[in-house]
The first five atom37 places (N, CA, C, CB, O) and aatype in JSON, in Angstrom:
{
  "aatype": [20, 20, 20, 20, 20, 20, 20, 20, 20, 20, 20, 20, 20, 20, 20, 20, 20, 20, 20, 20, 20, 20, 20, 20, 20, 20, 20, 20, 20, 20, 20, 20, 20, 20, 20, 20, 20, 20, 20, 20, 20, 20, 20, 20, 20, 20, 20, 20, 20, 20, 20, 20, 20, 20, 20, 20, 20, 20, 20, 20, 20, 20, 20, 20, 20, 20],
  "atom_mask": [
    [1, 1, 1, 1, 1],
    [1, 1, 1, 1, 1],
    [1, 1, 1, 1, 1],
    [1, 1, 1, 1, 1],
    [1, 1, 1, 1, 1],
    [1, 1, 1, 1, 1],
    [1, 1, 1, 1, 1],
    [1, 1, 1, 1, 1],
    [1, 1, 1, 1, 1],
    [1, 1, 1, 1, 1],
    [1, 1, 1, 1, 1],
    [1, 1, 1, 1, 1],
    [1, 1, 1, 1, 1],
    [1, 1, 1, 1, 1],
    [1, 1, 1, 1, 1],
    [1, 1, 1, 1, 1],
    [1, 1, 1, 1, 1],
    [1, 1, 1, 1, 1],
    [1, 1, 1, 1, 1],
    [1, 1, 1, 1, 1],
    [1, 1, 1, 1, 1],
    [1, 1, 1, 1, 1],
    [1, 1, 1, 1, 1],
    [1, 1, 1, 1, 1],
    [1, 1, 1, 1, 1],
    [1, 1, 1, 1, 1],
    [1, 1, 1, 1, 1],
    [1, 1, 1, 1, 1],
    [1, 1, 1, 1, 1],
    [1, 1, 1, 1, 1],
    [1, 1, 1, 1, 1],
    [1, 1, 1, 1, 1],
    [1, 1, 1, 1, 1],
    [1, 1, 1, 1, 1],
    [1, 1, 1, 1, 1],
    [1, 1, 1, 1, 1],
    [1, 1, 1, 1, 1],
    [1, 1, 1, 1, 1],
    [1, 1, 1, 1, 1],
    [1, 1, 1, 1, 1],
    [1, 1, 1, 1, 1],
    [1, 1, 1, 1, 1],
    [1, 1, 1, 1, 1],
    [1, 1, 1, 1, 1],
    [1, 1, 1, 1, 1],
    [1, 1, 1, 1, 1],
    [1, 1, 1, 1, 1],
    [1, 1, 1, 1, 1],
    [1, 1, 1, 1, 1],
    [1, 1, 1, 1, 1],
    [1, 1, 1, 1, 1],
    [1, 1, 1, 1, 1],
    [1, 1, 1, 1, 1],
    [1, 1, 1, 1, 1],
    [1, 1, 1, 1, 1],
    [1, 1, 1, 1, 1],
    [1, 1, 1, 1, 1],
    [1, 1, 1, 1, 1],
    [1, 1, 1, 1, 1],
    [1, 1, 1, 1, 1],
    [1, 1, 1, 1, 1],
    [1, 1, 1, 1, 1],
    [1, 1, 1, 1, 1],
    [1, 1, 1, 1, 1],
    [1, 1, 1, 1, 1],
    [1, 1, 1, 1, 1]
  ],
  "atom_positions": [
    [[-27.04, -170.62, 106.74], [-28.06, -169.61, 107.02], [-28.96, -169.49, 105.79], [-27.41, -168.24, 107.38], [-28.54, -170.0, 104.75]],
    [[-30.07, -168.92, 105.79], [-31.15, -169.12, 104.75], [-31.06, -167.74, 104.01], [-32.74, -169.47, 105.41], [-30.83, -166.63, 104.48]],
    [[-31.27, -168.08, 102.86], [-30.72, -166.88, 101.88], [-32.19, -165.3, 102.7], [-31.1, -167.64, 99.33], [-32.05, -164.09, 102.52]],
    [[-32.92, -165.72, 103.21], [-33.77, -164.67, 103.51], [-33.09, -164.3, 104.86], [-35.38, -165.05, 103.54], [-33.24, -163.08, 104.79]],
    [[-32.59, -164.47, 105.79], [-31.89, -164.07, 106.88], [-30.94, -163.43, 106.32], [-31.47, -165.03, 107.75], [-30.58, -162.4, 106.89]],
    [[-30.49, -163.69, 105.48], [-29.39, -162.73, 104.97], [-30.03, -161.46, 104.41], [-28.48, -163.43, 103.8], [-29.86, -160.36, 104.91]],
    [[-30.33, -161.56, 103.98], [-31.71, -160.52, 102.88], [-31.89, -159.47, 104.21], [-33.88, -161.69, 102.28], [-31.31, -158.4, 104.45]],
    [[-32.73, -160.07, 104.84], [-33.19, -159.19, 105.88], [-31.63, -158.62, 106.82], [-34.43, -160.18, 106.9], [-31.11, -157.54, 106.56]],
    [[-31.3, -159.19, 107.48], [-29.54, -159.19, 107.94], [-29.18, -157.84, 107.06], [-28.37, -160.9, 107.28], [-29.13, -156.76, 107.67]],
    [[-28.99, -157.87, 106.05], [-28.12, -156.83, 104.89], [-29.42, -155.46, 104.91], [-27.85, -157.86, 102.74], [-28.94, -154.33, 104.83]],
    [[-30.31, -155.51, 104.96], [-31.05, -154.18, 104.57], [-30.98, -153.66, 105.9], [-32.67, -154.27, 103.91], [-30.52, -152.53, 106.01]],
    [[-31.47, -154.51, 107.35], [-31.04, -153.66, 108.58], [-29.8, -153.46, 108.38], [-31.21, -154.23, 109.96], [-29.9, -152.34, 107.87]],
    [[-28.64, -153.69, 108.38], [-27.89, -153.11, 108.51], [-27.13, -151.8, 107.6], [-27.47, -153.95, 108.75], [-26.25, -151.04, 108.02]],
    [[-28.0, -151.8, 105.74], [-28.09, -150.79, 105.37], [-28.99, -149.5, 105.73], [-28.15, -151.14, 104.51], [-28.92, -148.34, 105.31]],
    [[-29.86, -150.11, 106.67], [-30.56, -149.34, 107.56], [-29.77, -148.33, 108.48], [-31.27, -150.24, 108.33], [-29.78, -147.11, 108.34]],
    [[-28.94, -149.19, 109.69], [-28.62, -148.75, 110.4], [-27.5, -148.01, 110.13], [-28.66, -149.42, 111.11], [-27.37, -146.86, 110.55]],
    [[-26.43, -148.75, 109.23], [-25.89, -147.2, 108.06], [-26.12, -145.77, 107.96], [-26.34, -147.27, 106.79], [-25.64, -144.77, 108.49]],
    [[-27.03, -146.03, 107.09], [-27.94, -144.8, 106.17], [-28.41, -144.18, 107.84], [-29.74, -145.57, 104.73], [-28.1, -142.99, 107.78]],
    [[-28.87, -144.38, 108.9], [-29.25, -143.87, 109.94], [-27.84, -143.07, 110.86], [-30.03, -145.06, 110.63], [-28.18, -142.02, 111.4]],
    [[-26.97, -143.31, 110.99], [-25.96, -143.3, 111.23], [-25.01, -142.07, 110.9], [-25.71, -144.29, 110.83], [-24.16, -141.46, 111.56]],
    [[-25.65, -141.92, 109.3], [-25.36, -140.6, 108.57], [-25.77, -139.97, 108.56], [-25.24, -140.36, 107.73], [-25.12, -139.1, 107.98]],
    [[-27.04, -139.47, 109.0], [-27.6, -138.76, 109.21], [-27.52, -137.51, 109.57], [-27.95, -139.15, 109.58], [-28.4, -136.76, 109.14]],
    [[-26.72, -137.11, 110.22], [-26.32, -135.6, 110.73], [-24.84, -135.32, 110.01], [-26.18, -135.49, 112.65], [-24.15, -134.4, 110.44]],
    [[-24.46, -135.98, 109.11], [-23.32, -135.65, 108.47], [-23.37, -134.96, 107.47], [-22.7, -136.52, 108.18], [-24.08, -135.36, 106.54]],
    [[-22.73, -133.86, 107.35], [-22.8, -132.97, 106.23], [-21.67, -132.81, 105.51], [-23.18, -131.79, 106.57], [-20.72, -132.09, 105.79]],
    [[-21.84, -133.61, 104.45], [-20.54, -133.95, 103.17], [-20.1, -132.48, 102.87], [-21.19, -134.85, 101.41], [-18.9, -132.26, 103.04]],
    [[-20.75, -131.59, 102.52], [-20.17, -130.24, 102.66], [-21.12, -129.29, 102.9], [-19.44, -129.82, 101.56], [-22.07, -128.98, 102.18]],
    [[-20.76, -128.82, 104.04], [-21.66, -127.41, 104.52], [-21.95, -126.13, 104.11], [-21.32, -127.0, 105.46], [-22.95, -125.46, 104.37]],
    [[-20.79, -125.8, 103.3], [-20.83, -124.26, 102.82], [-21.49, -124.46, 101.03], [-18.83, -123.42, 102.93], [-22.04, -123.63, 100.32]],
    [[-21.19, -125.67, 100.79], [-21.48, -125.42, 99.25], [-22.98, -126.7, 98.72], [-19.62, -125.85, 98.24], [-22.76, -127.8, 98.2]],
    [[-24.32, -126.18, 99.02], [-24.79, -126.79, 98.74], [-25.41, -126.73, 97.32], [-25.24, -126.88, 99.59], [-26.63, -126.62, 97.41]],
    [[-25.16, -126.76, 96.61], [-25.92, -126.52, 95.04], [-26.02, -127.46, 94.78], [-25.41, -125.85, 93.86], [-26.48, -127.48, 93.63]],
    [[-25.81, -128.81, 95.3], [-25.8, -130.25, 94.07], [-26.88, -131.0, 95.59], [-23.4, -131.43, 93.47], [-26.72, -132.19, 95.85]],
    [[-27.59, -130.42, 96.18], [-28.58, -131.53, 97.06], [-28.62, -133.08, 96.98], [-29.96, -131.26, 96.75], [-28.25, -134.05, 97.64]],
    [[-29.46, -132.7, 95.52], [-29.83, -134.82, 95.31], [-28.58, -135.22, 95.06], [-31.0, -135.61, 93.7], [-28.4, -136.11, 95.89]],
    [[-27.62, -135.11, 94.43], [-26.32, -135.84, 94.08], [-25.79, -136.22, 95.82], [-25.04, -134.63, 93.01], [-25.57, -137.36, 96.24]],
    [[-25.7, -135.2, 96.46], [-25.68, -135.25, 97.84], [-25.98, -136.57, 98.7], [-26.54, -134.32, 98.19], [-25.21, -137.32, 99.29]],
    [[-27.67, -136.58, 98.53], [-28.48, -137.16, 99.2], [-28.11, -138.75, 98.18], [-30.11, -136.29, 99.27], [-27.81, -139.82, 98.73]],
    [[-28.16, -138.65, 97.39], [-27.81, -139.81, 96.25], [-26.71, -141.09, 96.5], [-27.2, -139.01, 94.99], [-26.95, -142.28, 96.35]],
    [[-25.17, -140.33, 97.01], [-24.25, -140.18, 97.16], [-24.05, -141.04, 98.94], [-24.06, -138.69, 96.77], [-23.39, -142.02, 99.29]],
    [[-24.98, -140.08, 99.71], [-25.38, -140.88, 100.95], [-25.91, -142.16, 101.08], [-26.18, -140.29, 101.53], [-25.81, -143.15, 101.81]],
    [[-26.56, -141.73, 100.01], [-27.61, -143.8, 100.09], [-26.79, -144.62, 99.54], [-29.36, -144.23, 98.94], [-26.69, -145.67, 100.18]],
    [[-26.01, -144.57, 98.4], [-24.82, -145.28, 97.82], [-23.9, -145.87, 99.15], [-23.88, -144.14, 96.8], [-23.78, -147.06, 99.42]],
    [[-23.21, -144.61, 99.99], [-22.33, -144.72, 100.53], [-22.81, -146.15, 101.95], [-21.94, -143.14, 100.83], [-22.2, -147.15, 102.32]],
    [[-24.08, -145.54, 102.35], [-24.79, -146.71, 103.24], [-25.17, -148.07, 102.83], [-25.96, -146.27, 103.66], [-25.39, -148.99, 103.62]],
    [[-25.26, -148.14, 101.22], [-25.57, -149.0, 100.63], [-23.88, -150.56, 100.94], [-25.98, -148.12, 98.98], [-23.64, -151.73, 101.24]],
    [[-23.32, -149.35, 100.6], [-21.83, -150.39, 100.13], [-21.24, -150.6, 101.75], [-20.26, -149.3, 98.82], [-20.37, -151.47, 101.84]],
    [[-21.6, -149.94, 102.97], [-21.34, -149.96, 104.12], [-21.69, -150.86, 105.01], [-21.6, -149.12, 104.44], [-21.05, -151.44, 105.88]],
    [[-23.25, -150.92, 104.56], [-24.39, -151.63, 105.52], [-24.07, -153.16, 104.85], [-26.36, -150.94, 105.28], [-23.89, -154.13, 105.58]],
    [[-24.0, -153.28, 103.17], [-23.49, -154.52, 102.85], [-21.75, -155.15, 103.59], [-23.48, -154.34, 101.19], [-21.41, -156.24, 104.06]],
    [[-21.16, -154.11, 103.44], [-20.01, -154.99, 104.03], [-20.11, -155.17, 105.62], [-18.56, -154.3, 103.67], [-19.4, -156.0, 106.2]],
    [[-20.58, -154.74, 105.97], [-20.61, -155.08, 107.4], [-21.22, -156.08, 107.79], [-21.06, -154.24, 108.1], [-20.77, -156.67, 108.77]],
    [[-22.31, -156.54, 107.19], [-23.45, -157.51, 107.29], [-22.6, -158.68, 106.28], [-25.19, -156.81, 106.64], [-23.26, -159.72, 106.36]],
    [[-21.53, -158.88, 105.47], [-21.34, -160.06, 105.05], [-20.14, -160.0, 105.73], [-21.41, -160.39, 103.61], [-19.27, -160.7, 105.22]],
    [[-19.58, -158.98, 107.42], [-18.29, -159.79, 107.99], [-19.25, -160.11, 108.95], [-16.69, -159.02, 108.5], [-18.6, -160.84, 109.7]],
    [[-19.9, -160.07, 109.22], [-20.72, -160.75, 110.55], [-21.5, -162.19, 110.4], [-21.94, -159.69, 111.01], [-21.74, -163.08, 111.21]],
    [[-21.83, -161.99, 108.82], [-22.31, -163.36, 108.29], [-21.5, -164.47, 108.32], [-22.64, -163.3, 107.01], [-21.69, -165.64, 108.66]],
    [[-20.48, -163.82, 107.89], [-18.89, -164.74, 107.76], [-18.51, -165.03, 109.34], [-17.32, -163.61, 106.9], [-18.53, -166.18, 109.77]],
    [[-18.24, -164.16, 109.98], [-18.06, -164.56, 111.61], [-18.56, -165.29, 112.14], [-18.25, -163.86, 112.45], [-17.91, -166.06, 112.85]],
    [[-20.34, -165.41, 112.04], [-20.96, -166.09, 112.56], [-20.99, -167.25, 112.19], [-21.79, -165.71, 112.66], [-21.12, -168.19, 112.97]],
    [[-20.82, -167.43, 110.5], [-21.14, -168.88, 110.29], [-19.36, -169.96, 110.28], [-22.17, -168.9, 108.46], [-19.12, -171.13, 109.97]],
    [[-18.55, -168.94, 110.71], [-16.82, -169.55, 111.22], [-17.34, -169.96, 112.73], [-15.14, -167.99, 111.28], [-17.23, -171.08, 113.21]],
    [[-17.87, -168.95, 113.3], [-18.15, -169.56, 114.96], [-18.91, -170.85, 114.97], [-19.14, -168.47, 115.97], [-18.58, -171.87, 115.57]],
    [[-19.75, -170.71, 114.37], [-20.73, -171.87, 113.79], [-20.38, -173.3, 113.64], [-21.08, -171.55, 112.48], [-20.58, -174.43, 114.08]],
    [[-19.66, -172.52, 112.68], [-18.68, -174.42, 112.08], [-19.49, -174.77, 111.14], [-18.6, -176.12, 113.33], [-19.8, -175.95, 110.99]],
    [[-20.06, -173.55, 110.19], [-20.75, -174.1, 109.15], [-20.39, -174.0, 107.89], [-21.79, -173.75, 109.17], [-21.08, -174.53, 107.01]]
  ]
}
């Protein structure tokens, strides 16, 4: 697969992550730390959207035979 299919591959799916979380509220009653919050979210989609997108890379290119 071409290193830009992957590229693109990995950010949708840190996309669809980070989208995903969206209505989740890490804690409801105590908000004083917002950006650490919001910070914390993009991290968490970051390391999510990557692993998911390099088992599908891997799947696909085992189905493949490449």
């Amino acid at each position: 697969m071409t290193d830009l299919f992957r590229l693109l591959f990995q950010i949708f799916m840190i996309y669809v992550a980070f989208w995903s979380m969206r209505n989740i509220h890490f804690t409801p009653d105590d908000n004083r730390y917002p950006n650490q919050l919001a910070t914390l979210r993009v991290l968490i989609a970051i390391a999510l959207g990557y692993l998911v997108s390099t088992f599908f890379i891997g799947a696909a290119l085992l189905i493949l035979g490449q």
